[in-house]
N, C-alpha and C positions, 0 to 999 in steps of 0.2 A: 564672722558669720556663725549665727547659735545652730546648737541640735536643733530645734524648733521648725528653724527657716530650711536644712537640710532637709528635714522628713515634709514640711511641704514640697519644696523644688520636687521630691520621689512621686507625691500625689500628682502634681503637675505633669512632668513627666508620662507618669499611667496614662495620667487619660489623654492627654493630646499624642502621645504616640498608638495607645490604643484606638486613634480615633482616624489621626489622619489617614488613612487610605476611604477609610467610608466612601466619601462621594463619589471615587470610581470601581465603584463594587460589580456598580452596573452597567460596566462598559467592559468589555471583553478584548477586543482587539487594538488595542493601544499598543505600542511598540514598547517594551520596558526600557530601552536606551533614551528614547524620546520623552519620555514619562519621566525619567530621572532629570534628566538636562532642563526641562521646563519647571520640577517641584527645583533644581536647586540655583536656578533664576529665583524664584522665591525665598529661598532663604536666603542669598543671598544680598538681595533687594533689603530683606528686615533684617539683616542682621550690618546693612550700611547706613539703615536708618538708625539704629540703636547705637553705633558708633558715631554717627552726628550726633544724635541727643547727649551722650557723655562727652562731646568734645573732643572728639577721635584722641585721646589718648595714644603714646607711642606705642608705634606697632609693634607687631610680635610676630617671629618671622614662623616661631613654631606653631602659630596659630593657622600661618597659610600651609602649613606641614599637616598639622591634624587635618586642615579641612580637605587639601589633594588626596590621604589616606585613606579618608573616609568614603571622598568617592572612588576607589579603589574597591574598599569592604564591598559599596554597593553597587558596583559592577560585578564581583565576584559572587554575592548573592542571587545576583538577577540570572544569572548563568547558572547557579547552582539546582533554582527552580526548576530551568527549563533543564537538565540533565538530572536531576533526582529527584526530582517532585516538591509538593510546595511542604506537606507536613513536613517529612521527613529533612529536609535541607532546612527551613527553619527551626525545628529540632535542635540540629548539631549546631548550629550560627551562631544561636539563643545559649544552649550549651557550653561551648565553648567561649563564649564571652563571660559568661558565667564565672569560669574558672578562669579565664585567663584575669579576668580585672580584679579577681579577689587576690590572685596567687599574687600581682601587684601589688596590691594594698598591703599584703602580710609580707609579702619576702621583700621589694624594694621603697616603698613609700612609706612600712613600718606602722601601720596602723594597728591600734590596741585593740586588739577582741580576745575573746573569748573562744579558744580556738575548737575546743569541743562541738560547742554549740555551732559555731562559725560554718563549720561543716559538715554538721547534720542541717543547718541550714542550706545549706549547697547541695547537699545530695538532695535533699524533700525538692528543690524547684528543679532539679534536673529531671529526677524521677515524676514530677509534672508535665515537661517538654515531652516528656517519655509519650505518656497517657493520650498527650494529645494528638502526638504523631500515630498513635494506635487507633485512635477515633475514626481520624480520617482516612487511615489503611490505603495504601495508594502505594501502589510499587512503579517506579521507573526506569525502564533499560537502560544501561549505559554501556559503552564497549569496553569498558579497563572492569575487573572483577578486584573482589577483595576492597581491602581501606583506601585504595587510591581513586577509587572511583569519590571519593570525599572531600579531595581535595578542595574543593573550589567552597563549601558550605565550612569547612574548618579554617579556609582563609579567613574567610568573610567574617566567621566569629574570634577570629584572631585579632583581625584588625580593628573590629566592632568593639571588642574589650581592653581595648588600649590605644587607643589614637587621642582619646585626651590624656592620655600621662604626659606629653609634652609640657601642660596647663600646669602639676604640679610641681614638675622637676623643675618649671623656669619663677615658680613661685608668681604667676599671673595672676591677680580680680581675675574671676570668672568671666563679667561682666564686659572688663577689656577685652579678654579673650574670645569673643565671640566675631565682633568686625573683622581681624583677619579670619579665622577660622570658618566665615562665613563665605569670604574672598577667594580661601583658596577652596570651598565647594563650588562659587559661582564658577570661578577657570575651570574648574572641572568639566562642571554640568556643559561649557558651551563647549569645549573639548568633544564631549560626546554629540550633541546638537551638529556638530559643523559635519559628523558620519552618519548622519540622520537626513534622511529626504524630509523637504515641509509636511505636515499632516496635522490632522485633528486639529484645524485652528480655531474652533469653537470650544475645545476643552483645553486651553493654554490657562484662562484665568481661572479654572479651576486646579490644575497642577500648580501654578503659584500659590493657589490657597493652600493646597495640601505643604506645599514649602514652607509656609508662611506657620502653618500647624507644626509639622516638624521641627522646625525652630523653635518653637516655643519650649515643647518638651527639651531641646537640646538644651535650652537657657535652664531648666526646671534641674536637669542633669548636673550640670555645671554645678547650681545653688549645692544640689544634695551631695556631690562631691565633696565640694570644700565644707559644708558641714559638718557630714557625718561622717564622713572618707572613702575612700578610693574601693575598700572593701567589701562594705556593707552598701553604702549608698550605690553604685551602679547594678550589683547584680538586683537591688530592689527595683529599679523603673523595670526589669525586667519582666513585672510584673502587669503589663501592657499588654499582655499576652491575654490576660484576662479579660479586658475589657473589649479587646478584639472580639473573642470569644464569643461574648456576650453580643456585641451588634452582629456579627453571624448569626446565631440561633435565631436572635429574636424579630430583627429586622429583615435578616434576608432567609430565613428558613432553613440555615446549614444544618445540618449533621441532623435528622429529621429522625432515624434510626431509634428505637430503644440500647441498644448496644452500646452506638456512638456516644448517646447522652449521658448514659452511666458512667464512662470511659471520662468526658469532659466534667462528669462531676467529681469524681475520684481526684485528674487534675484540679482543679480548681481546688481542692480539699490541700494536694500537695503542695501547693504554689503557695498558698495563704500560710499552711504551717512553715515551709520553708522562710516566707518571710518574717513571719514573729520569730522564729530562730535568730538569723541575722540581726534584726533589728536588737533581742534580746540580747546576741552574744559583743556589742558595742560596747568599750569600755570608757 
């Protein structure tokens, strides 16, 4: 797989991750556990389709590993929200995925960059995640004080920045790697579904579609991975954050504030540098 086909798979990515939540922007009471279990029937679903189309290929056991981990990360997200708030827990998730998948790429996958650069790219998109958690200004009580009240937003980006390292170290096609990996999201998701009361049955085909989007970017992931590598190419999809951004403001009227907007411009300023660093510091 060329440089080329990596920095599209990152494009991909962007925007199908920046996109999928859109259509329940405008639903409020959704249960997050139930919202998860139905998007990963969805991915799911397309990701047994894509493994018919190649011919199911042998399986990969770490593929059903990534994908149980995952839903892990985003159980420990959705928790995160609701005990620290949404900027602020996504913040550190985003953050620490950030570093945890480049610190991958450099210390065990051995990927060539440019280490300078490499992480004055890291810092510009962290110090983005910053800005934006500042935009939104939202404080949340929690009863633990100090860093342990983080827990759950530093899981999440823990496991968010390395659940496909399994894909590298078993030297997996991306491609193959996605049937299991989607398998063990599907056991997941219905894992969570069986602690959920029935609800919302008229927005179930839209949470598949939202699956069905997320997957895509995850395939987009995958591509830019094996591309560009483990380093560079993950903390870039990161950059999804932007286009989220963007249908906030503009579609549903977020962060309406002069303050806030100056704030998301500044991010957006350091995201974009951040990513021409990274990208530039690939060897």
């Amino acid at each position: 797989m060329n440089v080329m086909q990596g920095y599209l798979g990152v494009l991909v990515a962007i925007l199908a991750w920046g996109s999928y939540m859109v259509p329940l922007k405008r639903y409020h009471n959704i249960s997050p556990l139930w919202f998860q279990g139905w998007l990963s029937i969805g991915v799911g679903l397309s990701s047994l389709a894509l493994g018919a189309w190649r011919g199911f290929p042998s399986f990969s056991p770490w593929g059903l590993f990534s994908g149980l981990a995952w839903t892990l990360g985003a159980l420990s997200s959705f928790l995160a929200v609701r005990h620290e708030g949404l900027s602020g827990a996504s913040t550190r998730w985003m953050g620490t995925g950030i570093l945890v998948s480049f610190a991958i790429g450099v210390l065990i996958l051995g990927d060539h960059v440019a280490l300078p650069l490499a992480l004055m790219g890291v810092v510009a998109l962290i110090a983005g995640l910053l800005l934006v958690s500042k935009a939104a200004d939202k404080q949340v009580a929690d009863s633990k004080s100090g860093i342990l009240r983080y827990w759950r937003s530093v899981g999440a980006g823990t496991i968010f920045g390395s659940y496909l390292l399994p894909m590298q170290l078993a030297q997996v096609n991306p491609m193959d790697f996605v049937a299991p990996m989607g398998t063990g999201i599907l056991l997941g998701g219905l894992i969570l579904l069986s602690r959920c009361p029935p609800a919302h049955a008229g927005l179930k085909p839209i949470c598949i579609g939202c699956g069905l989007a997320w997957n895509l970017a995850n395939v987009g992931s995958l591509i830019a991975i094996q591309g560009i590598g483990f380093a560079v190419g993950f903390p870039l999809t990161q950059l999804a954050l932007l286009v989220s951004i963007s249908w906030g403001i503009w579609m549903f009227g977020e962060s309406p504030l002069p303050r806030q907007r100056r704030f998301l411009m500044f991010a957006a300023l350091f995201l974009l540098i951040g990513a021409a660093l990274l990208g530039l510091s690939r060897r």
